[in-house]
Wavefront OBJ file of the C-alpha trace (Angstrom):
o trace
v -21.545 -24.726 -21.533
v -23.663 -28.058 -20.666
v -21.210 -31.088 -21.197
v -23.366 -32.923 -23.245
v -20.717 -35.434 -24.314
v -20.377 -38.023 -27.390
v -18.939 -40.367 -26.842
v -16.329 -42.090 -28.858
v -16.305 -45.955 -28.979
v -12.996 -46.191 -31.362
v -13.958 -48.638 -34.293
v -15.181 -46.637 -36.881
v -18.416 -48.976 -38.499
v -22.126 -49.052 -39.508
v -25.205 -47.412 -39.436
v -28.872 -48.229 -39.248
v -28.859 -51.235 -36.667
v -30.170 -52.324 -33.168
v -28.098 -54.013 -30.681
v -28.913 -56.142 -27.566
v -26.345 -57.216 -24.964
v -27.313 -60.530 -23.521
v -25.985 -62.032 -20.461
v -25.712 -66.141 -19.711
v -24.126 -68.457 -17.363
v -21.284 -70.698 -19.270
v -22.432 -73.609 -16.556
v -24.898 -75.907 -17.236
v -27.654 -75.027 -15.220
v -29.237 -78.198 -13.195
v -32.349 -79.377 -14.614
v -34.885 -77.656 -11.945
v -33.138 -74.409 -11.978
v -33.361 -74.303 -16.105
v -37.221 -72.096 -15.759
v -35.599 -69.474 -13.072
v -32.274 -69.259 -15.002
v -33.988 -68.369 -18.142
v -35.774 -65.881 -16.796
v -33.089 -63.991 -15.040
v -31.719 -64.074 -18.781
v -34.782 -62.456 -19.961
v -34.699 -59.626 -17.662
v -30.994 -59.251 -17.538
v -31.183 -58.881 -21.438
v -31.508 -55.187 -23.299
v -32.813 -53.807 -26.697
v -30.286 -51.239 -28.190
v -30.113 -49.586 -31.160
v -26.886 -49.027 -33.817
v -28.231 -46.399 -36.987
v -26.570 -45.848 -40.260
v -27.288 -42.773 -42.528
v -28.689 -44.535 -45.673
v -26.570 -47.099 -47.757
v -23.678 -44.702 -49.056
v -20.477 -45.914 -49.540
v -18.758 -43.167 -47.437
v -20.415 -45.627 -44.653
v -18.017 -47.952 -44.575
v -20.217 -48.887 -41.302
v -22.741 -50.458 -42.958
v -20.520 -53.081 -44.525
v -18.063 -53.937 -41.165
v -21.317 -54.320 -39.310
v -23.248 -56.627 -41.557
v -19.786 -58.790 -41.467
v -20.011 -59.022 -37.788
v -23.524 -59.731 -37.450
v -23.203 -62.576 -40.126
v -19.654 -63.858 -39.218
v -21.350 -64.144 -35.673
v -18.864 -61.868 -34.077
v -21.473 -60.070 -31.953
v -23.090 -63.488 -30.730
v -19.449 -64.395 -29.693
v -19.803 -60.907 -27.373
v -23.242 -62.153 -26.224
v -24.776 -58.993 -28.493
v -28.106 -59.499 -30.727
v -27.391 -56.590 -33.579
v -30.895 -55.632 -35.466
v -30.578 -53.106 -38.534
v -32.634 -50.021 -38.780
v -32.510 -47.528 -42.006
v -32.322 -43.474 -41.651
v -31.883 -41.501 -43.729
v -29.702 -38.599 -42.475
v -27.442 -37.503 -39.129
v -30.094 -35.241 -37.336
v -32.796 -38.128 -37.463
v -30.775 -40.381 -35.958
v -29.612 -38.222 -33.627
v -33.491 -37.146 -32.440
v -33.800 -40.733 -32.151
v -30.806 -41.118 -29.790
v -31.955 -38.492 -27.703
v -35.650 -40.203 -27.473
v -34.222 -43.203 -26.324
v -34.992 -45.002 -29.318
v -31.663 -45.458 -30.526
v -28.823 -46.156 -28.887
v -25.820 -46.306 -31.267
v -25.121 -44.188 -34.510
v -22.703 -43.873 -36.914
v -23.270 -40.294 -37.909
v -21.466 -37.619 -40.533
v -19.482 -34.811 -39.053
v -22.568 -32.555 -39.332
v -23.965 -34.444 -36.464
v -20.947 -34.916 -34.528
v -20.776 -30.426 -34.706
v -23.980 -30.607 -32.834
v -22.242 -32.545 -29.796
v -19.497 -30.097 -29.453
v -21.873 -27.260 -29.615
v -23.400 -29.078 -26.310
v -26.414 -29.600 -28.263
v -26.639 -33.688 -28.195
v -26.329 -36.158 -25.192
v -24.476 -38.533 -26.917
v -20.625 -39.769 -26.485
v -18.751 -40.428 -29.267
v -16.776 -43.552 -28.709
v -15.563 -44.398 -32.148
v -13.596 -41.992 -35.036
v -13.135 -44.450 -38.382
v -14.666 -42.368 -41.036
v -12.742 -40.114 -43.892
v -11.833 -36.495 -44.092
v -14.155 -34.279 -46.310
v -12.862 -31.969 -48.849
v -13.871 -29.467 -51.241
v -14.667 -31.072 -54.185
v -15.485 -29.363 -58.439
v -15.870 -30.644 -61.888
v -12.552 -29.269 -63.336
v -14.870 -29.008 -66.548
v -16.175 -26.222 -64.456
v -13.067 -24.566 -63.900
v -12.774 -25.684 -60.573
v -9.307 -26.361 -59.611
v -8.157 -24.520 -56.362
v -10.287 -22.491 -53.885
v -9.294 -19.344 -55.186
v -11.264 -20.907 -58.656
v -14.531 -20.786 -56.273
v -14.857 -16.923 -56.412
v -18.122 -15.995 -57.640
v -19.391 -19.712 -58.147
v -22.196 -21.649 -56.371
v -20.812 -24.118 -53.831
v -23.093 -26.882 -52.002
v -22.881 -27.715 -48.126
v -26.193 -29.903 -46.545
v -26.989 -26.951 -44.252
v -25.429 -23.822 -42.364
v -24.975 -25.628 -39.622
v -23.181 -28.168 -40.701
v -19.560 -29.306 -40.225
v -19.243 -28.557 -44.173
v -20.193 -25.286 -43.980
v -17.644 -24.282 -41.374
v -14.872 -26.044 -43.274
v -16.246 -23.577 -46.458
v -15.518 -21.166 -44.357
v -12.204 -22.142 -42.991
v -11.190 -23.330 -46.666
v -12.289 -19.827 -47.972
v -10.219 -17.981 -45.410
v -7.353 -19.693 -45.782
v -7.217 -18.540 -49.601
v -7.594 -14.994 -48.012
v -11.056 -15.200 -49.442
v -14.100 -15.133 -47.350
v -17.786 -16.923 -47.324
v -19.420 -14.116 -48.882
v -17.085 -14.732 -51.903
v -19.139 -18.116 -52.791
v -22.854 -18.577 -53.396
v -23.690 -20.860 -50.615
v -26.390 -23.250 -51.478
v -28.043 -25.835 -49.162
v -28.507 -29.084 -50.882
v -29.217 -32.675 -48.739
v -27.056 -35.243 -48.643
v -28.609 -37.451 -50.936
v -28.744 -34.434 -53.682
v -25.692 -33.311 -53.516
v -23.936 -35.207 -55.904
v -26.171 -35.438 -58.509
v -26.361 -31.294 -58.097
v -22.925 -31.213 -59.099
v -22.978 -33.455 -61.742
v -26.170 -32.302 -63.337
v -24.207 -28.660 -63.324
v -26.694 -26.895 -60.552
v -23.715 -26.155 -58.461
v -20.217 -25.447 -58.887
v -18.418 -27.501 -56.670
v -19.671 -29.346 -53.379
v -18.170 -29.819 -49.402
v -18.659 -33.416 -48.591
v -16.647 -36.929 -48.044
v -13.732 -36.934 -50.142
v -14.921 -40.694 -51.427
v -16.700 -39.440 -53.944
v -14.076 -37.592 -55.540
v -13.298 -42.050 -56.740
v -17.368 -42.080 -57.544
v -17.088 -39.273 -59.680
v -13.889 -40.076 -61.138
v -15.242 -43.682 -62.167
v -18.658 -42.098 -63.616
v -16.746 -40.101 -65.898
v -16.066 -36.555 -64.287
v -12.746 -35.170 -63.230
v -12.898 -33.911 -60.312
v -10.595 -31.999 -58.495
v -10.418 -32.643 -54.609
v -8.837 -30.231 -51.794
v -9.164 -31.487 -48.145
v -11.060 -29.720 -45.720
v -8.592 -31.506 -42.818
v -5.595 -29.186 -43.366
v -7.922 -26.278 -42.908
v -10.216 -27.539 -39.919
v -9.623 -30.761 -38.637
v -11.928 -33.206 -40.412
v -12.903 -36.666 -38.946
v -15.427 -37.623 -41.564
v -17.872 -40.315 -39.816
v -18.015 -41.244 -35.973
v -19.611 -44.197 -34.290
v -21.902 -42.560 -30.855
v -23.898 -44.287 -28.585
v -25.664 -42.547 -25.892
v -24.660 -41.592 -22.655
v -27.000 -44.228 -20.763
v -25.537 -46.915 -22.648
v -21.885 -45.628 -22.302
v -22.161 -45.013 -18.325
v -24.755 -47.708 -17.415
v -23.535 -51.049 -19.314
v -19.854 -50.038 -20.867
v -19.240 -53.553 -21.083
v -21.838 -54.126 -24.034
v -20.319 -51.148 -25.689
v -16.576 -52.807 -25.427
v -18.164 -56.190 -26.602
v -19.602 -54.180 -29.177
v -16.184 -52.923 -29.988
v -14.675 -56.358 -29.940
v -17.117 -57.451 -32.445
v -16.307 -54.410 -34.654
v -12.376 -54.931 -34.261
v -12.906 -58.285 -35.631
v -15.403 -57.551 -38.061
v -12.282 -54.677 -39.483
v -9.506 -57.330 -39.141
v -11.509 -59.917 -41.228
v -12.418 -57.557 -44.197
v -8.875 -56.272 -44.195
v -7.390 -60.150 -43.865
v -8.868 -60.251 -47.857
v -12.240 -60.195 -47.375
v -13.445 -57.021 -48.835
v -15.747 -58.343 -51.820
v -17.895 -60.639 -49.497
v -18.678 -58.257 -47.107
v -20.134 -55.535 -49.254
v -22.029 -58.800 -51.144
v -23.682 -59.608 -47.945
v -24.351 -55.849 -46.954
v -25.440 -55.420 -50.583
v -27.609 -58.680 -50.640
v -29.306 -57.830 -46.846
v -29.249 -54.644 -46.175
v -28.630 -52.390 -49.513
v -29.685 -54.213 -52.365
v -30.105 -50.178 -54.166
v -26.220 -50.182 -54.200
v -25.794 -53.616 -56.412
v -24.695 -51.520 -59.331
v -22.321 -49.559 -57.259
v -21.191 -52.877 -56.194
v -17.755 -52.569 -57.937
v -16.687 -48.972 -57.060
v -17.756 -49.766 -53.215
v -15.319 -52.732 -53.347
v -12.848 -50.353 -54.978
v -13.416 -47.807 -51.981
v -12.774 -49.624 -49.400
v -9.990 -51.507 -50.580
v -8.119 -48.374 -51.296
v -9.054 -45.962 -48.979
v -10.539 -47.594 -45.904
v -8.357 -50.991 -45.759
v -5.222 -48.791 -46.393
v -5.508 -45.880 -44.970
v -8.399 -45.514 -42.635
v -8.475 -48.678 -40.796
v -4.935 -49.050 -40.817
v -2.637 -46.553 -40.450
v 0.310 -45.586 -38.401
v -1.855 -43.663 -35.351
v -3.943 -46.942 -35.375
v -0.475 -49.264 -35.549
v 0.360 -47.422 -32.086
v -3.313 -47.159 -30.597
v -5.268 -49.906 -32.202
v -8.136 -50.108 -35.290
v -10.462 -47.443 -34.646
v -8.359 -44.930 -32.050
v -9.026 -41.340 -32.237
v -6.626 -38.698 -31.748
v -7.835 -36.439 -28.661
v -5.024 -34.192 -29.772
v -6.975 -33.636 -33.281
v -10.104 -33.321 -31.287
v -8.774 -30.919 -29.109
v -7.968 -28.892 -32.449
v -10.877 -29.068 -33.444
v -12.972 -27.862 -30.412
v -10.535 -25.028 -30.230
v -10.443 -23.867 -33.801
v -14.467 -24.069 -33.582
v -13.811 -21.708 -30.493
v -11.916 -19.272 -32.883
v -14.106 -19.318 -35.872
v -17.733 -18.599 -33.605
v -19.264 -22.232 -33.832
v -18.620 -22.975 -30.100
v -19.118 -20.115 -27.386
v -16.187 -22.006 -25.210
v -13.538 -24.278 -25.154
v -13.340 -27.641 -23.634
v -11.293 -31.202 -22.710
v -11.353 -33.442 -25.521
v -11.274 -36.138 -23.486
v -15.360 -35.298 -22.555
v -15.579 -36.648 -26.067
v -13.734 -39.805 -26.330
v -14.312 -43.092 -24.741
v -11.800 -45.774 -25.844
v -13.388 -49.761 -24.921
v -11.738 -52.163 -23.013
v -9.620 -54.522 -24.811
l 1 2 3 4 5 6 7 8 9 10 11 12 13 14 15 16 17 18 19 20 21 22 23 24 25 26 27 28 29 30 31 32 33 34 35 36 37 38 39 40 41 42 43 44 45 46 47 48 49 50 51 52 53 54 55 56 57 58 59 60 61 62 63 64 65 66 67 68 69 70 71 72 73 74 75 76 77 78 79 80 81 82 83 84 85 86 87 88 89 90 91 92 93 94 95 96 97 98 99 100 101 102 103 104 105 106 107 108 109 110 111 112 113 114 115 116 117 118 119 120 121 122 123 124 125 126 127 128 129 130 131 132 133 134 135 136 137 138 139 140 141 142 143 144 145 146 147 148 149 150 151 152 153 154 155 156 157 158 159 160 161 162 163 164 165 166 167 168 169 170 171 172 173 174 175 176 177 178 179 180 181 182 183 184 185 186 187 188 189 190 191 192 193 194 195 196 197 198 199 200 201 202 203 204 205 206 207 208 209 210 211 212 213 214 215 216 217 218 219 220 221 222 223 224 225 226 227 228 229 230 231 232 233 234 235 236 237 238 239 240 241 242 243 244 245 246 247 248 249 250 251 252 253 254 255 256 257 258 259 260 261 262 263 264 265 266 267 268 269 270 271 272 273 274 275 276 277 278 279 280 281 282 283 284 285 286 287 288 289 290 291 292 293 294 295 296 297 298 299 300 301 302 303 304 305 306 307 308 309 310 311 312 313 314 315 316 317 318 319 320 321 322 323 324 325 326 327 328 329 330 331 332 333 334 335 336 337 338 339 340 341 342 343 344 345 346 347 348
């Protein structure tokens, strides 16, 4: 297998941006030198790029990024952050791989494709939710055995989804053939299932608290205790990673802080400036945005007890490792490998 690795920064945040590291002298420079110094700054100083997947509140990204750009926590790191829009995993992965791009915070669909050794990215940051199965109960959907016979929605058959179908299905001593698999895209999916063209759908368990607050009961049943799920992953590529680390671990920094700040109480402004500059579409999910983070991300996702021990953003190799071996067992990887090929964790 060609190690092709992600690899993971450890702060889980936005999508859709462009970041430059910048370098500088903290002297004054004298008077006659000021011409050469700035151009040494010039040349010393690179374009990169940070993408989000569209302006979904699953993206918690979007929101701790904006925050750090305005709260000028990635001037502090001597980083110039520039927002770009996509609008799903495997375009801003083509991107990354063109050079184009060089950070993304990408869904687990995209994050399967580095495992398989088919991306040369490294993942360097895990702060993103678990998916889960997901049904109207007005549709009889309460438990996977309930999905017998029914239509269920994954955004392709390669995706991370799909394979947690699978493992979900299993698990219920049912098997994929038992559902009628239908491939809807990420920004259909939802409105497939509410509009009644599917069953039930596999996708972030966050909008089990949309659909509950538009007015259908939902039932929820996460993927993670049947394949280990780590929702949405910050990746940069591997030039940036193994060529100027220190920008990514300023990048980091500015993330960390960006996190801390939201959490310190600071929720509602942050998706208000993300809302007002970057996704002005979401201003009438404005409410149920604030809602998610403050009672999923700030409590569970950016804080919890593995990050109390390791720090805001850490991933768990010994999750990964699951992960990569359990993909071994169920035919989505032809071999094993270290987790640690995966994760890079940014200076402090």
């Amino acid at each position: 297998m060609k190690k092709k690795l992600l690899s993971m920064l450890l702060v889980g945040v936005t999508a859709m941006s462009m970041l430059a590291g910048c370098g500088g002298s903290s002297e004054e420079p004298k008077k006659e030198d000021t011409k050469t110094e700035a151009k040494d700054d010039k040349e010393e100083k690179k374009e990169l790029d940070v993408v989000n997947v569209a302006y979904m509140p699953n993206y918690a990204s979007l929101w701790v990024v904006t925050t750090a750009k305005e709260k000028g926590y990635f001037e502090e790191q001597g980083i110039e952050v520039k927002m770009t829009k996509f609008d799903d995993g495997p375009t801003e992965i083509a991107a990354m791989e063109s050079g184009s791009m060089d950070v993304a915070y990408i869904g687990p669909g995209a994050h399967t494709l580095a495992i398989q050794g088919n991306v040369d990215v490294f993942c360097f940051q895990q702060l993103g939710d678990a998916d889960c199965v997901m049904g109207l109960k007005s549709h009889g959907v309460n438990s996977l055995e309930d999905l017998k016979g029914k239509k269920v929605a994954v955004t392709s058959l390669g995706s991370a989804n799909y394979f947690q179908l699978q493992a979900a299905m299993e698990s219920a001593g049912l098997t994929i053939d038992d559902v009628q698999v239908e491939i809807v895209g990420t920004g259909a999916i939802l409105t497939a299932l509410t509009e009644g063209q599917v069953d039930a759908i596999v996708f972030s368990k966050l909008r089990t608290i949309e659909l509950n607050n538009s007015g259908y009961a939902a039932s929820e049943i996460t993927c993670d205790q049947f394949l280990p799920s780590f929702g949405n992953v910050l990746v940069a590529g591997d030039a940036l990673v193994e060529k100027d680390p220190e920008t990514v671990d300023g990048f980091c920094r500015a993330l960390n802080k960006a996190i801390e700040y939201i959490i310190d109480g600071h929720v509602e402004e942050a998706v208000d400036m993300s809302i007002e500059k970057y996704a002005p579409t979401f201003a009438e999910k404005r409410d149920v945005v604030v809602q998610i983070l403050n009672d999923v991300f700030v409590k569970t996702l950016w804080q919890s007890d593995y990050t109390k021990e390791n720090g805001i953003g850490a991933s768990n190799p010994e999750k990964w490792q699951a992960l990569i071996d359990e993909s071994k067992e169920i035919g989505n990887i032809d071999e094993t490998f270290d987790a640690a090929e995966l994760l890079y964790t940014p200076a402090k």
